[in-house]
LUMKOL-110861 format. One record per residue (C-alpha): residue in one letter; y, z, x. Coordinates in nm, 3 decimals. Layout:
BEGIN
@resn A; v Y; w Z; u X;
...
***
This chain:
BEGIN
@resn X; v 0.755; w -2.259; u -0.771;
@resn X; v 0.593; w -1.923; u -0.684;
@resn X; v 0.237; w -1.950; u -0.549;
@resn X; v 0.020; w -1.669; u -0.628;
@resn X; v -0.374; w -1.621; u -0.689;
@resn X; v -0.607; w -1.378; u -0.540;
@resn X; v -0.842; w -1.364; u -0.272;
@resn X; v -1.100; w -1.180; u -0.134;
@resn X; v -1.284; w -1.103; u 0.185;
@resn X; v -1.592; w -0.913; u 0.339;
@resn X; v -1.582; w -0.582; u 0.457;
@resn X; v -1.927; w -0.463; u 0.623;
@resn X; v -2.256; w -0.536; u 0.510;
@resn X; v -2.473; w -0.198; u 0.650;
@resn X; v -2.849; w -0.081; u 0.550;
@resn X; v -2.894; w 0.176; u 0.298;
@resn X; v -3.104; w 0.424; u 0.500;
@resn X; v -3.369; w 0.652; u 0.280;
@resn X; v -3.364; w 0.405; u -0.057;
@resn X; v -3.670; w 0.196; u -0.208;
@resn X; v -3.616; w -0.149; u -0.394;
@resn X; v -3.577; w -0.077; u -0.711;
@resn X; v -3.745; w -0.385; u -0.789;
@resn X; v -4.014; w -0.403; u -0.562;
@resn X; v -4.068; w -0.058; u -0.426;
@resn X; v -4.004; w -0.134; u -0.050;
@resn X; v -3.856; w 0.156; u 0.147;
@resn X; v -3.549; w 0.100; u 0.377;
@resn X; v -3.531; w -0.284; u 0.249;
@resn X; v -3.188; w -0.230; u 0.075;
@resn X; v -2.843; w -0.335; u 0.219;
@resn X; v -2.479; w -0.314; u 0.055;
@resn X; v -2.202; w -0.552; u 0.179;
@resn X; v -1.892; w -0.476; u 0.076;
@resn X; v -1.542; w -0.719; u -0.007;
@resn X; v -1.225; w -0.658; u -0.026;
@resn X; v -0.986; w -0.800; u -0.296;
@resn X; v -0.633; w -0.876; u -0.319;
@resn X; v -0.330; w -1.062; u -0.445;
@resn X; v -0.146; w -1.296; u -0.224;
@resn X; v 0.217; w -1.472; u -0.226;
@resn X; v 0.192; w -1.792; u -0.057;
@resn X; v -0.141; w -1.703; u 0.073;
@resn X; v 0.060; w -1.353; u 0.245;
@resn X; v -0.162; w -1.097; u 0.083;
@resn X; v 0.012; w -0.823; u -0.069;
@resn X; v -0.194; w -0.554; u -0.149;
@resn X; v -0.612; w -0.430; u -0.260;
@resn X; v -0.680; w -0.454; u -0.621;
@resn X; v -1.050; w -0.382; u -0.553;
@resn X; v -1.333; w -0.352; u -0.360;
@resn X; v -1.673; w -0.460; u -0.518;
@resn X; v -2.009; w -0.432; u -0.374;
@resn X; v -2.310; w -0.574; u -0.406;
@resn X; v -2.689; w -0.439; u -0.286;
@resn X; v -2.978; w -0.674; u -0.208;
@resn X; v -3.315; w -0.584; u -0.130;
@resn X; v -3.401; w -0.798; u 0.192;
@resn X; v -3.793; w -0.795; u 0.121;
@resn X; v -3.774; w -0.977; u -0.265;
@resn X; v -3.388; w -1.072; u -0.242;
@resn X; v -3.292; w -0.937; u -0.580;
@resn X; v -2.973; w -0.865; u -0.593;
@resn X; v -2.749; w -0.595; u -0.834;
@resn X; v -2.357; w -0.607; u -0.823;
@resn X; v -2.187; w -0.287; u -0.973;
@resn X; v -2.225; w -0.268; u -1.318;
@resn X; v -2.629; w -0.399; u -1.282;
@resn X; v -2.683; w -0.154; u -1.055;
@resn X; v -3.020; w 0.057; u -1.172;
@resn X; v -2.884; w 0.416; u -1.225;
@resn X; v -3.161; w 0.548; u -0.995;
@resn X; v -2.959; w 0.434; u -0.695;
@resn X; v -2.618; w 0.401; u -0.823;
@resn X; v -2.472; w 0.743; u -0.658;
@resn X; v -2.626; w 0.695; u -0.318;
@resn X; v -2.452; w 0.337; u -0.341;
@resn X; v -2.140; w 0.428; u -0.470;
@resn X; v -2.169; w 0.712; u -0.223;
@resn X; v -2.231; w 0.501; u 0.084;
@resn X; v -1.931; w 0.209; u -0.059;
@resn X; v -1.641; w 0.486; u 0.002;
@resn X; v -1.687; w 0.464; u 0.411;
@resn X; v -1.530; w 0.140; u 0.401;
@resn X; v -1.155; w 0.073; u 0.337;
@resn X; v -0.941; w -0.228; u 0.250;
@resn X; v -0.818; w -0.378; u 0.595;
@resn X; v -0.421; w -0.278; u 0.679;
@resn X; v -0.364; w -0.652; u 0.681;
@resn X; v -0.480; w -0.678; u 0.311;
@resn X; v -0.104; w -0.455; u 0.245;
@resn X; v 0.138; w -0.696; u 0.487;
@resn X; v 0.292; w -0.790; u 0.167;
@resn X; v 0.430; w -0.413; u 0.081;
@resn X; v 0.451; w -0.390; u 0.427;
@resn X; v 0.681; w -0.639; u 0.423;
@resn X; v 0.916; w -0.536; u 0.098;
@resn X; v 0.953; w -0.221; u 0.258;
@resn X; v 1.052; w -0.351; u 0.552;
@resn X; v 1.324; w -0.599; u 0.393;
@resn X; v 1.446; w -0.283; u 0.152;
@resn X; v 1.497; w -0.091; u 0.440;
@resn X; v 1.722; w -0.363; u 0.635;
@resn X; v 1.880; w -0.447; u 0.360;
@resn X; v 2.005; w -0.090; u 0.307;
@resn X; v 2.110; w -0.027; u 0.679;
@resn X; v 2.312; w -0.337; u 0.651;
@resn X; v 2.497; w -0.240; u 0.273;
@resn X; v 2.519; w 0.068; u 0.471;
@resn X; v 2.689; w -0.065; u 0.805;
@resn X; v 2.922; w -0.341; u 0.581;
@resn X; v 3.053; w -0.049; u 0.355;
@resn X; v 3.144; w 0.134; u 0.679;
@resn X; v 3.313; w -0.168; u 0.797;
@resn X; v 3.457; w -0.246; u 0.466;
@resn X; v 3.629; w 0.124; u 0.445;
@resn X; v 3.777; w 0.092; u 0.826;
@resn X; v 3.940; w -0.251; u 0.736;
@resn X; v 4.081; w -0.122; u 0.452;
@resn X; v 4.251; w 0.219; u 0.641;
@resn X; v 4.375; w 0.007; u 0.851;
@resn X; v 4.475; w -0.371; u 0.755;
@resn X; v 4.536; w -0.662; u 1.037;
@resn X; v 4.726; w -0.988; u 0.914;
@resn X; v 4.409; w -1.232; u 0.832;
@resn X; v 4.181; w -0.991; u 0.658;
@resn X; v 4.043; w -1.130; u 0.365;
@resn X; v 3.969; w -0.938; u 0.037;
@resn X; v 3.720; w -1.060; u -0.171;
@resn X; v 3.820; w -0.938; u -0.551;
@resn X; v 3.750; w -0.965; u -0.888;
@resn X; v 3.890; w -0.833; u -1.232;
@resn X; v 3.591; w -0.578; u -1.307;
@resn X; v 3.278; w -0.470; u -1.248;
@resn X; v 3.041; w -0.740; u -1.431;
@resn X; v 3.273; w -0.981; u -1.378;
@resn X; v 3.108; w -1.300; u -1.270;
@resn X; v 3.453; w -1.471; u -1.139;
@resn X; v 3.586; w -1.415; u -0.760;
@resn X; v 3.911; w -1.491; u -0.602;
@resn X; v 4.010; w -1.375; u -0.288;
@resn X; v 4.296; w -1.203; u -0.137;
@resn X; v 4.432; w -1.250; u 0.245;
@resn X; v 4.653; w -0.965; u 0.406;
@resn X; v 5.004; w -1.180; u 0.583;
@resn X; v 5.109; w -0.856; u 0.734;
@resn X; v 5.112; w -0.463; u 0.744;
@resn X; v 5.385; w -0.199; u 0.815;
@resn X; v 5.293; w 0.122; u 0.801;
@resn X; v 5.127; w 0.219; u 0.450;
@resn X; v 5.253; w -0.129; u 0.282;
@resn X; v 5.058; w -0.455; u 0.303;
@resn X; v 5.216; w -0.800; u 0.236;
@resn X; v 4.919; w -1.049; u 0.026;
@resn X; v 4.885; w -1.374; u -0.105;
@resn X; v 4.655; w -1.400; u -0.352;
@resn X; v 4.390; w -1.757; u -0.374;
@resn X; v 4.461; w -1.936; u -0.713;
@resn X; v 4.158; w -2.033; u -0.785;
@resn X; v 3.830; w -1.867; u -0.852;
@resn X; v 3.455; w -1.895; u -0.851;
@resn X; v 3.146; w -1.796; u -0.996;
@resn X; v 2.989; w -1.674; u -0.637;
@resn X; v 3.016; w -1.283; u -0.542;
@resn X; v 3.053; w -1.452; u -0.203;
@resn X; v 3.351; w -1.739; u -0.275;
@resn X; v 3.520; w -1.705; u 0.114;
@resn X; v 3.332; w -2.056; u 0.221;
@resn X; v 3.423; w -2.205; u -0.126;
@resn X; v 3.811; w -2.117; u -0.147;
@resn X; v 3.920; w -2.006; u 0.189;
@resn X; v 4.165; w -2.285; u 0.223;
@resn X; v 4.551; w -2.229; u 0.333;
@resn X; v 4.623; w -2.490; u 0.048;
@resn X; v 4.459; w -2.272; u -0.223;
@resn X; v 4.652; w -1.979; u -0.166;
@resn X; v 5.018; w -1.885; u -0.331;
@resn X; v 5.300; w -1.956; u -0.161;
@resn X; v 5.444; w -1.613; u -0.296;
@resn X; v 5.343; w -1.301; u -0.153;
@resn X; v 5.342; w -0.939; u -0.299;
@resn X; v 5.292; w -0.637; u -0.164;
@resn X; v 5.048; w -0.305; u -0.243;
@resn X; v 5.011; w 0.006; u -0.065;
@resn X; v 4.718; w 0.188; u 0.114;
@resn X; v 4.617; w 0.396; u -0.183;
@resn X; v 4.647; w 0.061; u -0.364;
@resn X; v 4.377; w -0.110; u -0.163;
@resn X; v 4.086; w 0.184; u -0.161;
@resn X; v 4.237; w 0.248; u -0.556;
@resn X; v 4.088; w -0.112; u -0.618;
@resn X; v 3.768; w -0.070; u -0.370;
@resn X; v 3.674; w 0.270; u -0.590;
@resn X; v 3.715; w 0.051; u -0.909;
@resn X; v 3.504; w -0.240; u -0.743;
@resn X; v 3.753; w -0.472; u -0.802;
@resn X; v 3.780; w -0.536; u -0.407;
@resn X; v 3.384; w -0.596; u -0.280;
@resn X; v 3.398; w -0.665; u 0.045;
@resn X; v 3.643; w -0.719; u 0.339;
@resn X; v 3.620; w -0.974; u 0.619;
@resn X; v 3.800; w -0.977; u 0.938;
@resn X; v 3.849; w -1.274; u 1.163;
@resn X; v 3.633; w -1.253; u 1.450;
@resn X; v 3.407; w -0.990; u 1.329;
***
């Protein structure tokens, strides 16, 4: 269950220097406050929608919000209401998303580096996470026994799973075949470029 809503908080509440009441005709008795609104995530917000105002007169206490506001005072208001800007806190939920888009990039970035050097060069143990195509929901996995020069010796898992991560699930040495076959160098980055092999993982890494 997501838990969303909005919120809202005050800004400043300042005189409005040079204005008469509307209502009453006292000078320098008007004063705006100011609010900020915004939508929140589990009570994180995440950004401004808003900011309304409202003037009282502090002599009769009649009070306008925007759209009641006499027209006679409305631009010196609406004037005065731009000095004050939605707190930074009122954005730490885009603060946030940009944050976790950014790490999550640098690490695709750094695990398809990693991903390419294990392939160039195979160790016995690496593991080869693999599936038939792209938009195939089934994985399988496939662990390197051994590799010679620009051959590598495999055993392929015989059973799959509908997780793009399946090593926890089926990393077993029961679940793998007894038989081995073998595929070359080109092979391996071959079935990387097609995204049939997704990711590599390497004992101790």
């Amino acid at each position: 269950m997501i838990i969303y809503g909005t919120n809202g908080a005050h800004l400043h509440t300042a005189p409005l220097p040079g204005l008469a009441c509307p209502s009453c005709a006292t000078p320098e008795a008007l004063q705006l406050s100011v609010f900020s609104r915004y939508v929140h995530i589990y009570y994180v917000p995440v950004l401004p929608y808003s900011r309304p105002a409202v003037t009282q007169c502090l002599h009769c206490q009649q009070a306008w919000d925007e759209k009641a506001l006499p027209a006679a005072i409305r631009p010196e208001v609406q004037a005065f209401k731009k000095q004050f800007r939605a707190p930074i806190w009122h954005w730490t939920g885009v603060f946030l998303l940009v944050v976790g888009i950014v790490w999550a990039s640098v690490a695709s970035s750094r695990d398809d580096k990693a991903n390419a050097a294990f392939l160039a060069a195979p160790r016995a143990g690496d593991i080869y996470t693999v599936h038939e195509k792209e938009g195939d929901p089934n994985y399988s996995l496939l662990k390197v026994v051994s590799a010679e020069g620009n051959l590598v010796e495999l055993v392929a898992n015989q059973y799959q799973v509908n997780n793009s991560h399946p090593i926890d699930d089926l990393n077993a040495p029961a679940k793998y075949s007894k038989e081995s076959f073998s595929l070359t160098l080109l092979d391996l980055r071959t079935m990387q470029n097609k995204g049939q092999i997704t990711d590599v993982d390497r004992p101790g890494k």
